[in-house]
C-alpha positions as CSV (number, residue, x, y, z in Angstrom):
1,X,-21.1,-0.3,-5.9
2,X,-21.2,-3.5,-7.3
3,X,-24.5,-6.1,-7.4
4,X,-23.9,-9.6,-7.2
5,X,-26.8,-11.2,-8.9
6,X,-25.8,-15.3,-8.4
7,X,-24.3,-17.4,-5.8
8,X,-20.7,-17.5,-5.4
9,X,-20.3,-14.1,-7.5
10,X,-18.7,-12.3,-4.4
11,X,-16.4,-14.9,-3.7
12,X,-15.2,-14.8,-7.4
13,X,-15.3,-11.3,-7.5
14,X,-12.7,-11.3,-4.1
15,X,-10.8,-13.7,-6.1
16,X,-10.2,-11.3,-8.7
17,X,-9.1,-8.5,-6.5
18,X,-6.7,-10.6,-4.6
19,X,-5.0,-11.4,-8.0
20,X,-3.9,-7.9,-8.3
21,X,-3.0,-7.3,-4.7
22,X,0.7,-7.6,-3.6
23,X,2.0,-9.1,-0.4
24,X,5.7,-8.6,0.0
25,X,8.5,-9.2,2.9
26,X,10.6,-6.0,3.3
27,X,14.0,-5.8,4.6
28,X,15.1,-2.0,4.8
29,X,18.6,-1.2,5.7
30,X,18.9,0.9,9.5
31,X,18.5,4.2,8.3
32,X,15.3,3.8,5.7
33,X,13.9,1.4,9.2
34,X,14.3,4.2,11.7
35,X,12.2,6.9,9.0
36,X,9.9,5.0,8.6
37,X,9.3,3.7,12.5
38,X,9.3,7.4,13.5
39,X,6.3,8.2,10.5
40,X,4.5,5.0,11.8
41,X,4.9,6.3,15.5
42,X,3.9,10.0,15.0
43,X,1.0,8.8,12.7
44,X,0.1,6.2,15.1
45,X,0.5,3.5,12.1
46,X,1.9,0.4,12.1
47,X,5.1,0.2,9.9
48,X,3.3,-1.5,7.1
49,X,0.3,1.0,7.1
50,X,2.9,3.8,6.2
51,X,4.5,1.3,3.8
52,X,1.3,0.7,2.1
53,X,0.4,4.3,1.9
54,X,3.5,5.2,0.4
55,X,3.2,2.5,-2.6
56,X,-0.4,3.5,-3.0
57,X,0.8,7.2,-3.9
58,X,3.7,6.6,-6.1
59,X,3.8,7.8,-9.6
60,X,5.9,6.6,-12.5
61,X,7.2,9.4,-14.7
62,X,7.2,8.4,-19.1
63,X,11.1,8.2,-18.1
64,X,11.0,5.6,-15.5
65,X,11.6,7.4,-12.8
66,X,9.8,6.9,-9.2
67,X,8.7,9.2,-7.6
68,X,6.0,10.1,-4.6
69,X,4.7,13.5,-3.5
70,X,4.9,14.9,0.0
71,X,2.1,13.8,2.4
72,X,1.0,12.8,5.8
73,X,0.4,9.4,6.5
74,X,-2.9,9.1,7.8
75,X,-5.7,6.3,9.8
């Protein structure tokens, strides 16, 4: 938990975070589209939910290569 000791600290503290945060406009192809609508639908997630989820579990191997382990999306 963080303390905030002076005025303003929590808004510079936000500002921080948001510099690290990533907003991004996706355009899958049909088939990657219709995966990922059906995850969203059975989880009950929106699209972007799922999306998130799946970035915030991906590992990067020492060779470069991308990969994510199996999981259920989830509220």
């Amino acid at each position: 938990m963080m303390v905030l000791s002076r005025p303003g600290a929590a808004f510079e503290a936000r500002r921080r975070e948001e510099a690290d945060e990533l907003r991004a406009e996706l355009w899958l192809s049909a088939a990657p589209s219709r995966l990922i609508r059906a995850v969203a639908g059975r989880a009950g997630l929106m699209r972007a939910q799922v999306l998130a989820q799946l970035a915030e579990r991906v590992v990067v191997g020492e060779d470069g290569t991308v990969s994510v382990a199996p999981f259920t999306p989830s509220r």
